[in-house]
N, CA, C and O atoms as a printed pandas DataFrame, in Angstrom:
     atom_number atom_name residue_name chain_id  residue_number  x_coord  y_coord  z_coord
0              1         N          UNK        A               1  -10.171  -36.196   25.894
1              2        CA          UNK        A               1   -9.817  -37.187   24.890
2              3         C          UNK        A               1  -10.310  -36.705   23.529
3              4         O          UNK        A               1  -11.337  -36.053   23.340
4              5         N          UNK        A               2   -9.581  -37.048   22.756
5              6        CA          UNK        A               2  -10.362  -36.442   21.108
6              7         C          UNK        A               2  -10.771  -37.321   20.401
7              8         O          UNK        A               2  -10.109  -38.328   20.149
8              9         N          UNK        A               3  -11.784  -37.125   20.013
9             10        CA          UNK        A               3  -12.784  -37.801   19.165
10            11         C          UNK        A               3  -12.269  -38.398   17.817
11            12         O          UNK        A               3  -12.165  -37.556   16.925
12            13         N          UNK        A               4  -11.932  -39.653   17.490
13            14        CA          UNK        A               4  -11.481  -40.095   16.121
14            15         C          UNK        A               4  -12.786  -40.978   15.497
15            16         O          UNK        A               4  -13.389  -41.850   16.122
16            17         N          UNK        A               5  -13.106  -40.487   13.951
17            18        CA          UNK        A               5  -13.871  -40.678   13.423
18            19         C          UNK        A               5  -13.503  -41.522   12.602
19            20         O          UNK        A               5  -12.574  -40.876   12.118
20            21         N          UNK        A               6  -13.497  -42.969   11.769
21            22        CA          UNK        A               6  -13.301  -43.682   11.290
22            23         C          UNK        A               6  -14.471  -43.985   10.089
23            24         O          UNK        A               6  -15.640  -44.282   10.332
24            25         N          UNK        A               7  -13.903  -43.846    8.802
25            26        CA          UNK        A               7  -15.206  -43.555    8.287
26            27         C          UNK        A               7  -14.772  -44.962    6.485
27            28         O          UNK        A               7  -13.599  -44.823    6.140
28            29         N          UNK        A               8  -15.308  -45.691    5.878
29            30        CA          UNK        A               8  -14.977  -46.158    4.825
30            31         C          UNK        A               8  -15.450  -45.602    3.593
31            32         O          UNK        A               8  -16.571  -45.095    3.580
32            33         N          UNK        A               9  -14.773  -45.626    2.591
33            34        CA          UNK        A               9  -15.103  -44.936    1.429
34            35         C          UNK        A               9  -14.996  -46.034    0.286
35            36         O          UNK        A               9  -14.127  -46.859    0.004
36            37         N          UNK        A              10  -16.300  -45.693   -0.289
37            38        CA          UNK        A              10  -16.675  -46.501   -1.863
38            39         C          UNK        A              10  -15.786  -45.656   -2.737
39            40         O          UNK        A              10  -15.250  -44.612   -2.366
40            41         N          UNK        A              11  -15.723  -45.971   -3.428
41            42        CA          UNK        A              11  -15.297  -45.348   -4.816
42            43         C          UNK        A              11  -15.861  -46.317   -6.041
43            44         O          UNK        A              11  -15.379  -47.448   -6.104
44            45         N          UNK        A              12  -16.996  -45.869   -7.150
45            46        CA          UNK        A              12  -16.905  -46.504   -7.858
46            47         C          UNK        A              12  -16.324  -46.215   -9.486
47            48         O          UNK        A              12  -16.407  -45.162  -10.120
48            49         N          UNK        A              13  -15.731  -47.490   -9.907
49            50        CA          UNK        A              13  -15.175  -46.919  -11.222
50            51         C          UNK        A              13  -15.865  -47.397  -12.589
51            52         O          UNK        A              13  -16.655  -48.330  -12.732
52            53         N          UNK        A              14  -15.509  -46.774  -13.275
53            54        CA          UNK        A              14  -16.507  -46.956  -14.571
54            55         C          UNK        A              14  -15.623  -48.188  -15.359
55            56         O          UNK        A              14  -14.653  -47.785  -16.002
56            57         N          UNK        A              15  -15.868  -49.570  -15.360
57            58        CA          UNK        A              15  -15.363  -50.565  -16.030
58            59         C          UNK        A              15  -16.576  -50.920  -16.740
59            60         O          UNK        A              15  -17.663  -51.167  -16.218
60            61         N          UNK        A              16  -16.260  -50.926  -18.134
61            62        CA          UNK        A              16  -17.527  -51.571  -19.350
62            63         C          UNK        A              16  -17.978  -53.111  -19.186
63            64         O          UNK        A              16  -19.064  -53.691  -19.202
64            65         N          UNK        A              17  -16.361  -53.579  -18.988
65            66        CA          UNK        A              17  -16.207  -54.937  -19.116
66            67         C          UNK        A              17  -16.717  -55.635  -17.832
67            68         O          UNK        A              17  -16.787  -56.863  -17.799
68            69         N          UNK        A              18  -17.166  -54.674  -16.504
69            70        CA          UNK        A              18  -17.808  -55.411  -15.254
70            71         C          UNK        A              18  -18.827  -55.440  -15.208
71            72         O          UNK        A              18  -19.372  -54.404  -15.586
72            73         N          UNK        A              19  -19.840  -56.696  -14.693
73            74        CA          UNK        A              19  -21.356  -56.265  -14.787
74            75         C          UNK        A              19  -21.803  -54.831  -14.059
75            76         O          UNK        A              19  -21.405  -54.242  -13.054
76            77         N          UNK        A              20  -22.436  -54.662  -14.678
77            78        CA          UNK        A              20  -23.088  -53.497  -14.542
78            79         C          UNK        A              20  -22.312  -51.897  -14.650
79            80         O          UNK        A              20  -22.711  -50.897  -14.053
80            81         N          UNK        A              21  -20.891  -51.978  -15.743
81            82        CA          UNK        A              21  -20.146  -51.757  -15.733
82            83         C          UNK        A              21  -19.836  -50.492  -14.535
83            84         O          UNK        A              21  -19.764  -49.281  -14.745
84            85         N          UNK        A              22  -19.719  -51.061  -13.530
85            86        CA          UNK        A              22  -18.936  -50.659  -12.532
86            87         C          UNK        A              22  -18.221  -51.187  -11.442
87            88         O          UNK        A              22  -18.847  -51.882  -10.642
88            89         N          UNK        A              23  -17.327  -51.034  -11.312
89            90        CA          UNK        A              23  -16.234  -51.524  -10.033
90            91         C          UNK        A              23  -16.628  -50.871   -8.763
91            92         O          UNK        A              23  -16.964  -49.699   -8.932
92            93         N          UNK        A              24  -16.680  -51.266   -7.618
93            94        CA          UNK        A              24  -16.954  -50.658   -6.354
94            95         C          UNK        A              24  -15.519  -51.129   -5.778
95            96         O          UNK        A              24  -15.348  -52.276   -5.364
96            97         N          UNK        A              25  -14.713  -50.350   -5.784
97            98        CA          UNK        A              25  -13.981  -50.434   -4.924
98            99         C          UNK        A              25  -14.024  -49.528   -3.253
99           100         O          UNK        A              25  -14.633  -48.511   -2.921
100          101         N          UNK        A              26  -13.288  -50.245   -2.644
101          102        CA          UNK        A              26  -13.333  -49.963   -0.847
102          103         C          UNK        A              26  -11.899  -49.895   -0.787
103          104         O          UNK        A              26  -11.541  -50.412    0.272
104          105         N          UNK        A              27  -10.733  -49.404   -1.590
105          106        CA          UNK        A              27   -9.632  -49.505   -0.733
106          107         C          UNK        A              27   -8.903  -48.048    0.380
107          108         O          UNK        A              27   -7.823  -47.851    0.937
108          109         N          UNK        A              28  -10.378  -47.197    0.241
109          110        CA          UNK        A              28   -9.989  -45.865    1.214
110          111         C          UNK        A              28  -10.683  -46.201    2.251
111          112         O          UNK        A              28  -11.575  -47.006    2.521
112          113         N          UNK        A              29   -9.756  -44.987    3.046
113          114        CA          UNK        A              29  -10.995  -44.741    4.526
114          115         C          UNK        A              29  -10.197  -43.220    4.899
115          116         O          UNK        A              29   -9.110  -42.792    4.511
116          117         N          UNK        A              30  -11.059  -42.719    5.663
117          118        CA          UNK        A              30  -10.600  -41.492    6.399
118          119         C          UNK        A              30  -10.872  -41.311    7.447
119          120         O          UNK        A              30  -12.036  -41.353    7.846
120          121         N          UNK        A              31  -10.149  -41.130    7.973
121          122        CA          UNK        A              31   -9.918  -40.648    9.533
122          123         C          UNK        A              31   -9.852  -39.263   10.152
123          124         O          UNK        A              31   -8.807  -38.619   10.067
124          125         N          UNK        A              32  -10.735  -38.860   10.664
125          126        CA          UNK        A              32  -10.748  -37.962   11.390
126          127         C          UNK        A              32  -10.482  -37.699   12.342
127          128         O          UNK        A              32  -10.461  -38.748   12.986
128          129         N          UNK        A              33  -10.055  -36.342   13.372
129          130        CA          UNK        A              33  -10.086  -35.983   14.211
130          131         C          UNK        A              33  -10.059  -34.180   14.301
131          132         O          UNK        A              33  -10.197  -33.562   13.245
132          133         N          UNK        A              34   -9.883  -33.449   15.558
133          134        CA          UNK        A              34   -9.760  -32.249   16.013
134          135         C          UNK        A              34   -8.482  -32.066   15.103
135          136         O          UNK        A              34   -8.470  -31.020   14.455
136          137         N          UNK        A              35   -7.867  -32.551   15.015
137          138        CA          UNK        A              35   -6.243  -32.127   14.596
138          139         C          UNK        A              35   -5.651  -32.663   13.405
139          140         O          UNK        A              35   -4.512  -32.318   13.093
140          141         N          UNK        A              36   -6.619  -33.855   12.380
141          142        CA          UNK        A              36   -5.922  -34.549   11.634
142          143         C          UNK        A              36   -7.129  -34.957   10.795
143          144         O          UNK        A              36   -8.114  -35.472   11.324
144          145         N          UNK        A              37   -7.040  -34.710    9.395
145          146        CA          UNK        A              37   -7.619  -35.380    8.482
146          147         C          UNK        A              37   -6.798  -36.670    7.386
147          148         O          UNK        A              37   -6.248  -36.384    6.322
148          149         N          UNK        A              38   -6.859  -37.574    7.757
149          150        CA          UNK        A              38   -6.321  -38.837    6.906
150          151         C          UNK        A              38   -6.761  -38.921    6.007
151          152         O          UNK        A              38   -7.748  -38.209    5.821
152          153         N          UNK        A              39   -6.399  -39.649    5.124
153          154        CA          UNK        A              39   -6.860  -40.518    3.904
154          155         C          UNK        A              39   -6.005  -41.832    3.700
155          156         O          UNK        A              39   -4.804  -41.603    3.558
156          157         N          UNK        A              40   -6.339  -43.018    3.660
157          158        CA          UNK        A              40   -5.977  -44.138    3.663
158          159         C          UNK        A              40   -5.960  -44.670    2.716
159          160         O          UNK        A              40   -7.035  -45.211    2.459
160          161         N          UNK        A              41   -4.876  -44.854    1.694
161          162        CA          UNK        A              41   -4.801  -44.794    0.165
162          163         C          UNK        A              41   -5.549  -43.524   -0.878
163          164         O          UNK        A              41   -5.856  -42.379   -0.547
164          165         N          UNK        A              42   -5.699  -44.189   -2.207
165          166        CA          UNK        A              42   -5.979  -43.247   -3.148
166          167         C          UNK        A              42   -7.025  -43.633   -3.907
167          168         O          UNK        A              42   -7.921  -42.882   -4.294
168          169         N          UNK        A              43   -6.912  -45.031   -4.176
169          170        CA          UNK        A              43   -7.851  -45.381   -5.018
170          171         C          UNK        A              43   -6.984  -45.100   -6.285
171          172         O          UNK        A              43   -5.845  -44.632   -6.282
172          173         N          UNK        A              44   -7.767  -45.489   -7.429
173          174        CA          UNK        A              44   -7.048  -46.071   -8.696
174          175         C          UNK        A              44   -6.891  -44.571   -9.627
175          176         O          UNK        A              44   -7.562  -43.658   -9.145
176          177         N          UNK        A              45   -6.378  -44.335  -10.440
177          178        CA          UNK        A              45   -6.074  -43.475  -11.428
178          179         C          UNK        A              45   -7.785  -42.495  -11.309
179          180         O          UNK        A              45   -8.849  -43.052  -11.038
180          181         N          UNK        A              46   -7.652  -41.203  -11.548
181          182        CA          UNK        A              46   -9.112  -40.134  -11.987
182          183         C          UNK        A              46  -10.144  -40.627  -10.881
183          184         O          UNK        A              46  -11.231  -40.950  -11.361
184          185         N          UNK        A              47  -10.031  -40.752   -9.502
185          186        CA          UNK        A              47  -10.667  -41.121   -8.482
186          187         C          UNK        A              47  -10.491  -39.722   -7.539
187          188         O          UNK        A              47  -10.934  -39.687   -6.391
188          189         N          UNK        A              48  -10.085  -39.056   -7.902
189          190        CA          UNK        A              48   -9.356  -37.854   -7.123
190          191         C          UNK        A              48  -10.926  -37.199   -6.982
191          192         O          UNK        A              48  -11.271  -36.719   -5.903
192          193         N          UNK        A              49  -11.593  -37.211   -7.826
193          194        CA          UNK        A              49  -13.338  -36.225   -7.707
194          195         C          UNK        A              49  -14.104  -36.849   -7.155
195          196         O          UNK        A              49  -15.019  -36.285   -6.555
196          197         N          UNK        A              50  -13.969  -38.426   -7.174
197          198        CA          UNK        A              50  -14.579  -39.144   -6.219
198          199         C          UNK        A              50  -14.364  -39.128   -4.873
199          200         O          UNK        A              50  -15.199  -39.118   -3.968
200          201         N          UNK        A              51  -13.098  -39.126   -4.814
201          202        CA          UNK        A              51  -12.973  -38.447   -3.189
202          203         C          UNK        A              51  -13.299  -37.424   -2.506
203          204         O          UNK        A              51  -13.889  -37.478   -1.426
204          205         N          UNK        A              52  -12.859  -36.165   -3.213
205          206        CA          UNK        A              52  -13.597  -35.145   -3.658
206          207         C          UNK        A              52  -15.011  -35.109   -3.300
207          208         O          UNK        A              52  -15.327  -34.037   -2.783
208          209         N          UNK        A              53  -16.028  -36.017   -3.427
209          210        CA          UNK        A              53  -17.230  -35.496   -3.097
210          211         C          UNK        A              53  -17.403  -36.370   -1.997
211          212         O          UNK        A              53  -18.228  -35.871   -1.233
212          213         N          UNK        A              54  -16.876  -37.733   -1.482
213          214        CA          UNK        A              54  -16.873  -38.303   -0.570
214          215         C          UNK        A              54  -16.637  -37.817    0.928
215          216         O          UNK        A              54  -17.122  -38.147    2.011
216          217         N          UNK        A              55  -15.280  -36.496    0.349
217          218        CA          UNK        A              55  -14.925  -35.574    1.701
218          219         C          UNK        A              55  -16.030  -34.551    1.647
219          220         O          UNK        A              55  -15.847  -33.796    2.602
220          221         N          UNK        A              56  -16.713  -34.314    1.208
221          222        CA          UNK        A              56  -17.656  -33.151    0.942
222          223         C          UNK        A              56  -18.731  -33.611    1.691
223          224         O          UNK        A              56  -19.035  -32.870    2.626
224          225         N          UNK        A              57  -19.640  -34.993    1.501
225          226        CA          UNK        A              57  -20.477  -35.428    2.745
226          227         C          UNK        A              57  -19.923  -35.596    3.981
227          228         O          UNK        A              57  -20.722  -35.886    4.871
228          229         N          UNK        A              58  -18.880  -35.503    4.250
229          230        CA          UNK        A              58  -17.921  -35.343    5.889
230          231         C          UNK        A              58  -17.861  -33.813    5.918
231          232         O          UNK        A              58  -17.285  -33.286    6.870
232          233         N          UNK        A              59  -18.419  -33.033    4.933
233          234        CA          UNK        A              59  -17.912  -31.476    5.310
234          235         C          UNK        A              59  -16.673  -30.800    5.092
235          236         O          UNK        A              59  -16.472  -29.649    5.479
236          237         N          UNK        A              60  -15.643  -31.663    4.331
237          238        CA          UNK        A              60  -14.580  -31.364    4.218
238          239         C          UNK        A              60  -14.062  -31.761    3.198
239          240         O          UNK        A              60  -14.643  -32.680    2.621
240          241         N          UNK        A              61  -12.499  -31.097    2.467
241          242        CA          UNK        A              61  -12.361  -30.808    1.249
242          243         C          UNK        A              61  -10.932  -31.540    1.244
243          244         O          UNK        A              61  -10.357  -32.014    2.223
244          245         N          UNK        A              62  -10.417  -31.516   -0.318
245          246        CA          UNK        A              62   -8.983  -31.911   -0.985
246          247         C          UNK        A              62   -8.032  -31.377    0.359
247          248         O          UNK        A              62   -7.224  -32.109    0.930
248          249         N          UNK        A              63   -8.334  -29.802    0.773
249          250        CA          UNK        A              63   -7.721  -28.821    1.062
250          251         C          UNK        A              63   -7.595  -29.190    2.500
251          252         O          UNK        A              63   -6.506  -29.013    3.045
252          253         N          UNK        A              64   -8.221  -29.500    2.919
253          254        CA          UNK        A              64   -7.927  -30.153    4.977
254          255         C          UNK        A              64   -7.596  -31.182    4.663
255          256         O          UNK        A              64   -8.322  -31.951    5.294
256          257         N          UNK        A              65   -6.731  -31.908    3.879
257          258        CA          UNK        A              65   -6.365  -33.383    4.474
258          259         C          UNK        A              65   -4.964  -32.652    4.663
259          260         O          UNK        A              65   -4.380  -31.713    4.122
260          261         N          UNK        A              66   -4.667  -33.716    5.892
261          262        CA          UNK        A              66   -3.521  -33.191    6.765
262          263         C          UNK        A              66   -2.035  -34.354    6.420
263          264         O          UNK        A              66   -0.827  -34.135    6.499
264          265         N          UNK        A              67   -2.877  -35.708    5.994
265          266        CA          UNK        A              67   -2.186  -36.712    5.791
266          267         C          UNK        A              67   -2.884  -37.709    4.990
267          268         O          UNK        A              67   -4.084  -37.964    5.098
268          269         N          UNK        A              68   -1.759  -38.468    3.874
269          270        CA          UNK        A              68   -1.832  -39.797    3.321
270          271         C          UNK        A              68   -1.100  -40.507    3.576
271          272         O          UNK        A              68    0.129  -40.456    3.532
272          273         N          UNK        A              69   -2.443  -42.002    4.169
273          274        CA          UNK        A              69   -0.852  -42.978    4.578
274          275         C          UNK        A              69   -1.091  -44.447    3.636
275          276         O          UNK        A              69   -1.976  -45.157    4.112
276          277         N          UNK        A              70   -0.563  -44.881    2.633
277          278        CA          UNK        A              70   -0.309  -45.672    1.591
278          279         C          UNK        A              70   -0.065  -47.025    2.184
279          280         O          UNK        A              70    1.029  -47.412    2.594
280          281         N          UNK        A              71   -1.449  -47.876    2.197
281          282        CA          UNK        A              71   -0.951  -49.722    2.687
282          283         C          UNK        A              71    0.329  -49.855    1.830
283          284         O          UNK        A              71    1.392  -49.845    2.450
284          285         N          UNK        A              72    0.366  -49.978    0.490
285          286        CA          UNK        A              72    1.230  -50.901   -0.248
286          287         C          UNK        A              72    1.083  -49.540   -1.722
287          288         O          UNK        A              72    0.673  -48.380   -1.779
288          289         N          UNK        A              73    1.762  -50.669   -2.851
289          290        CA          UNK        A              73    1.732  -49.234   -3.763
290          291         C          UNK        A              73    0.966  -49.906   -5.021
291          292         O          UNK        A              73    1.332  -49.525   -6.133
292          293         N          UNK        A              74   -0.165  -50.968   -4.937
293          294        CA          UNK        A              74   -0.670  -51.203   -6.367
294          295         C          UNK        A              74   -1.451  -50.457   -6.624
295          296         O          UNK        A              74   -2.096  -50.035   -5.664
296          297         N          UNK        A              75   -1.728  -50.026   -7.717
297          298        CA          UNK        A              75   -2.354  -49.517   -8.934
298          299         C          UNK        A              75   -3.742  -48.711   -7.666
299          300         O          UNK        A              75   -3.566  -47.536   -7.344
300          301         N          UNK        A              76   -4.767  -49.344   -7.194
301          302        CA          UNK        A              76   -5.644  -49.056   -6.878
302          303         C          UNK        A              76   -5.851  -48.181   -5.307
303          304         O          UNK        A              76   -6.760  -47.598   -4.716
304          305         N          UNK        A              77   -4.637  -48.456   -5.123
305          306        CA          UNK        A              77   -3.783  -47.889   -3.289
306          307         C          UNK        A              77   -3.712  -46.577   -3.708
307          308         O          UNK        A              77   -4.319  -45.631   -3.205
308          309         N          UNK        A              78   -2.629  -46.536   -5.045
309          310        CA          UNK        A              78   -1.886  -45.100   -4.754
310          311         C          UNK        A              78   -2.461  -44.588   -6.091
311          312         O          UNK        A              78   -2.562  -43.424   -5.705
312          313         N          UNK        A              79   -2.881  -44.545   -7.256
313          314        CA          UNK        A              79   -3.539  -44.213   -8.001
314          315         C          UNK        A              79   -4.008  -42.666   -8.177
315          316         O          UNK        A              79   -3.753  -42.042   -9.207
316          317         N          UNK        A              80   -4.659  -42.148   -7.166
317          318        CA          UNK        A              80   -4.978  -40.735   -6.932
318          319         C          UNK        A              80   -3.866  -39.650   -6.957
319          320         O          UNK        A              80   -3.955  -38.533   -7.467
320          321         N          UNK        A              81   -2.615  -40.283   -6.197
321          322        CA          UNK        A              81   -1.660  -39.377   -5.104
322          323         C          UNK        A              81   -1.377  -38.011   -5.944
323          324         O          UNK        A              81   -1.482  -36.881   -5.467
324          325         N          UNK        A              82   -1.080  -38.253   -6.993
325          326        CA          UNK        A              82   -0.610  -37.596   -7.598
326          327         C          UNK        A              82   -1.217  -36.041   -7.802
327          328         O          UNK        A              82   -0.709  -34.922   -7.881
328          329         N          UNK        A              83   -2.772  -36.661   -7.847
329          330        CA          UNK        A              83   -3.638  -35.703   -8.318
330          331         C          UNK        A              83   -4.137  -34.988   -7.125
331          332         O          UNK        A              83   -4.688  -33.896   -7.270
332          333         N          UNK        A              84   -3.968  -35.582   -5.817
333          334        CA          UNK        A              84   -4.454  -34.760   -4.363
334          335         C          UNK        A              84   -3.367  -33.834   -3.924
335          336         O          UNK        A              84   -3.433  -32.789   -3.277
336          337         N          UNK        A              85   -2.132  -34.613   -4.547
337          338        CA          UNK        A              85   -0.904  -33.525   -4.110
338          339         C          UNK        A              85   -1.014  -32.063   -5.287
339          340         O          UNK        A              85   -0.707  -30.871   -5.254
340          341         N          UNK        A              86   -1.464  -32.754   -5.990
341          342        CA          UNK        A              86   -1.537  -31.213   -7.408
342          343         C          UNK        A              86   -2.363  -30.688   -6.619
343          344         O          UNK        A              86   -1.582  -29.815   -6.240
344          345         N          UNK        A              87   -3.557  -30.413   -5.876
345          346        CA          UNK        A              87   -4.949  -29.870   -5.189
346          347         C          UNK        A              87   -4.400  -29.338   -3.705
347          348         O          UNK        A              87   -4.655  -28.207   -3.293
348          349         N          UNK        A              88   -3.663  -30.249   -3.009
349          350        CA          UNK        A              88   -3.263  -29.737   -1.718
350          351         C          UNK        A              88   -1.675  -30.011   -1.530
351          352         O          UNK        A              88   -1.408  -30.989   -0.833
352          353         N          UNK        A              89   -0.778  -29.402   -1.968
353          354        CA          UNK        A              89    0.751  -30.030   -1.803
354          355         C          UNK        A              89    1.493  -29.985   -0.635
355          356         O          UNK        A              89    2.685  -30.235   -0.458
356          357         N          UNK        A              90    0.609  -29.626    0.158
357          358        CA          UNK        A              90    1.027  -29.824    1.953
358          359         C          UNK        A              90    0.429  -31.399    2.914
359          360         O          UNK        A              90    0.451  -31.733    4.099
360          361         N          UNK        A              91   -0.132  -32.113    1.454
361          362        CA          UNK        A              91   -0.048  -33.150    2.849
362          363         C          UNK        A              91    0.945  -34.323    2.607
363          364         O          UNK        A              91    1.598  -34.833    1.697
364          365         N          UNK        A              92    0.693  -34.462    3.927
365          366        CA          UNK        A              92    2.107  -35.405    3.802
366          367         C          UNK        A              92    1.479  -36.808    4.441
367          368         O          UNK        A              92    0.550  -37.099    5.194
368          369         N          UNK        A              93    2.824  -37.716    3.492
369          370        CA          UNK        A              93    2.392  -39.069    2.592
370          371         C          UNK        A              93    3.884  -39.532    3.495
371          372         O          UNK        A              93    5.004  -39.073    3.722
372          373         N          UNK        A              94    2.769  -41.162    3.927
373          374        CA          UNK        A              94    3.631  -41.865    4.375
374          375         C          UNK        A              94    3.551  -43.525    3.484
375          376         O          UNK        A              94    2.547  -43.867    2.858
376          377         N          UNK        A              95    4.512  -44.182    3.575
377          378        CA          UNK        A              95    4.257  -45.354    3.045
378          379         C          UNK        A              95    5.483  -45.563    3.244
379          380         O          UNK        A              95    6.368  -44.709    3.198
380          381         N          UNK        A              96    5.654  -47.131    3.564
381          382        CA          UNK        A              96    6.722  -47.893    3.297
382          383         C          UNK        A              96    8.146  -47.964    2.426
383          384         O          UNK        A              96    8.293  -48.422    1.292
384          385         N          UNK        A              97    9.186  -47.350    3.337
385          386        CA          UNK        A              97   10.355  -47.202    2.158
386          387         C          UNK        A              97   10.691  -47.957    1.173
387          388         O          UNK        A              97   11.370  -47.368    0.332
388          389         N          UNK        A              98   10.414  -49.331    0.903
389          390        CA          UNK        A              98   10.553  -50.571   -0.323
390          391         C          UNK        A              98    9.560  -50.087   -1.332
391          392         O          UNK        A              98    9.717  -50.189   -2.549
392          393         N          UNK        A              99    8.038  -49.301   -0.452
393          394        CA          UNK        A              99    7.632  -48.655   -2.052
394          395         C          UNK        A              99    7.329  -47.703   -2.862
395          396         O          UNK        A              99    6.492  -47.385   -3.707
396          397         N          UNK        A             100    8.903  -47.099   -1.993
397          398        CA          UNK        A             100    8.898  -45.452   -2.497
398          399         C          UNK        A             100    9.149  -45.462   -4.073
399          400         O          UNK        A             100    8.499  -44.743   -4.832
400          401         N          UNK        A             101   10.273  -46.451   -4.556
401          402        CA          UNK        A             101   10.633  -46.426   -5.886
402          403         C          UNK        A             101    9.331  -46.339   -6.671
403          404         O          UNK        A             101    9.148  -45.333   -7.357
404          405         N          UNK        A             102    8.066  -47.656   -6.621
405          406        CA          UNK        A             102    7.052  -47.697   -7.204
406          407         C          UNK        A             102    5.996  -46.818   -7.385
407          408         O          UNK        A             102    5.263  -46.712   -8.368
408          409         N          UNK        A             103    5.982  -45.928   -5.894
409          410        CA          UNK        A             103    4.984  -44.843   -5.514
410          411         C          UNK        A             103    5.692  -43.693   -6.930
411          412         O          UNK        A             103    5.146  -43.159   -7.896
412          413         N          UNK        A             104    7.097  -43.696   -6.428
413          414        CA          UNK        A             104    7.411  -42.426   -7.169
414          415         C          UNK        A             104    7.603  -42.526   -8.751
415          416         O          UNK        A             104    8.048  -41.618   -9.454
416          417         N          UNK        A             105    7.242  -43.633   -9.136
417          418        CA          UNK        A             105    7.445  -44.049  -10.867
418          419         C          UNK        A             105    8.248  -44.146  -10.932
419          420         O          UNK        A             105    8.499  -43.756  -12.072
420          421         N          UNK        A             106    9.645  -44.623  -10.221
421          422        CA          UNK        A             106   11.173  -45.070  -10.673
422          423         C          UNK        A             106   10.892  -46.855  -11.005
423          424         O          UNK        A             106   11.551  -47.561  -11.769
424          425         N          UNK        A             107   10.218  -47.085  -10.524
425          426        CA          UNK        A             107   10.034  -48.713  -10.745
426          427         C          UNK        A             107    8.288  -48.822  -11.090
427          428         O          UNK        A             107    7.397  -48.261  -10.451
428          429         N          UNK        A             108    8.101  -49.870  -12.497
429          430        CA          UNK        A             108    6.678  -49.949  -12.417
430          431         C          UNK        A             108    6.004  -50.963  -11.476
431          432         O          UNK        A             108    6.604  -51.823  -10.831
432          433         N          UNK        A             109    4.488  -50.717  -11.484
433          434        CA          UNK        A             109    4.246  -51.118  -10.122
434          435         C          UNK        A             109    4.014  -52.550  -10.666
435          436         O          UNK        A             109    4.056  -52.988  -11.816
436          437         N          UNK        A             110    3.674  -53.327   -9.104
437          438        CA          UNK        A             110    4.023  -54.587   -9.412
438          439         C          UNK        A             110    2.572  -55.452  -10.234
439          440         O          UNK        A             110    2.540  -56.372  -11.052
440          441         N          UNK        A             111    1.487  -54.647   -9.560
441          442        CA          UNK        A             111    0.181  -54.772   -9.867
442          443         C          UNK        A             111   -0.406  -53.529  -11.000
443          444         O          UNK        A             111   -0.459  -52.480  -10.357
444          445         N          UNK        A             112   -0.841  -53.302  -12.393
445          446        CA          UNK        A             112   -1.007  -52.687  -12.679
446          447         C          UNK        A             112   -2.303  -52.380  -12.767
447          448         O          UNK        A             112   -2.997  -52.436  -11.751
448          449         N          UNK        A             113   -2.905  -51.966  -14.129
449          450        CA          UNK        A             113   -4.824  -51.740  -14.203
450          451         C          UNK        A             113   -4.821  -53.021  -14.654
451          452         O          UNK        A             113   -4.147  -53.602  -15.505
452          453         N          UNK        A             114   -6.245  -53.566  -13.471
453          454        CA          UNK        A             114   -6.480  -54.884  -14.379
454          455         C          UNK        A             114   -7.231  -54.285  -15.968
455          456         O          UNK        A             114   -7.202  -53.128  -16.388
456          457         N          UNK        A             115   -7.879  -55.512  -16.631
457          458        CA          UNK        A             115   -7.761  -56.086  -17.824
458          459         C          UNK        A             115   -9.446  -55.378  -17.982
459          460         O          UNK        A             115  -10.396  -55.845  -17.355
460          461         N          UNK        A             116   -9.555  -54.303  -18.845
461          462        CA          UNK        A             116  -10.665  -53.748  -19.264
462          463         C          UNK        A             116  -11.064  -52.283  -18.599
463          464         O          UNK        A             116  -12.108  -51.649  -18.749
464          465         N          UNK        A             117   -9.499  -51.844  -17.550
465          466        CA          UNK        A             117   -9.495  -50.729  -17.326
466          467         C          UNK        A             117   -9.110  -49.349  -18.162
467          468         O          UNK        A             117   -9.204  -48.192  -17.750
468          469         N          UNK        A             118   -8.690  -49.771  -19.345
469          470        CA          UNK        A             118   -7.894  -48.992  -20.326
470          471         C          UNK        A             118   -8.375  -47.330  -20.574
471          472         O          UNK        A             118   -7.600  -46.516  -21.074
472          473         N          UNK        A             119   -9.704  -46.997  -20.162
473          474        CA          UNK        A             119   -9.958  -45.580  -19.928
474          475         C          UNK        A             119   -9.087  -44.701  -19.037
475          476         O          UNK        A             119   -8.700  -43.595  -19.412
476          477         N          UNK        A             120   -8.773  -45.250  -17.783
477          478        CA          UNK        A             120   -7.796  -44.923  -16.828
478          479         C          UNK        A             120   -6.835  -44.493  -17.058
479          480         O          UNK        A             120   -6.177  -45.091  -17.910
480          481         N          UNK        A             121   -6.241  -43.248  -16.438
481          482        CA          UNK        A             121   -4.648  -42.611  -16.833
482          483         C          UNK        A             121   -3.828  -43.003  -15.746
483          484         O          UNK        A             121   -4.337  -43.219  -14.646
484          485         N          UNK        A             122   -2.711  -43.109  -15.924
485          486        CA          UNK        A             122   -1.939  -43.319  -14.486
486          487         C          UNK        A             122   -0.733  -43.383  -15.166
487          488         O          UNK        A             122    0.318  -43.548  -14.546
């Protein structure tokens, strides 16, 4: 049987306007196994180094993820994608066909940066 590792990931973001100006967001996780490195969303815009060092205490890099699979497509889900596919352009991304338009910037998303995120690129 192979071993699947289930693991949650913080990400925090630099908001002025939050106490202590930072956001802790939780909307990743990664999944491991013998054969498969996941990532479970992206997290929000310039989170890509945060992950980045998050896979680095698991021992592992941008470069072994095998797969992204996208809950939904707001702002804080898919945010990264862009920037993990520039780093590794072999993994492959699943998500829901209704939010391919939004994922792919043909439609804006429905949820954007909330209100005091304005450092953020996306």
């Amino acid at each position: 049987m192979t071993k699947v590792i289930i693991e949650p990931i913080t990400l925090n973001i630099d908001v002025p306007a939050f106490p202590g100006g930072k956001w802790p967001l939780n909307p990743t996780t990664l999944i491991t196994s013998e054969n498969a490195v996941i990532l479970v969303d992206t997290g929000m815009p310039d989170s890509a180094k945060m992950i980045a060092a998050e896979l680095e205490k698991c021992d592992l890099s941008i470069g072994q993820l095998t797969a992204i699979i996208l809950t939904h497509q707001d702002i804080d889900h898919v945010g990264s994608l862009a920037k993990l596919l520039e780093v590794n352009p072999n993994i492959e991304v699943f998500a829901h066909e209704l939010d391919r338009p939004y994922i792919e910037g043909d439609r804006p998303l429905v949820k954007g940066l909330p209100a005091g995120c304005t450092n953020l690129k996306h």
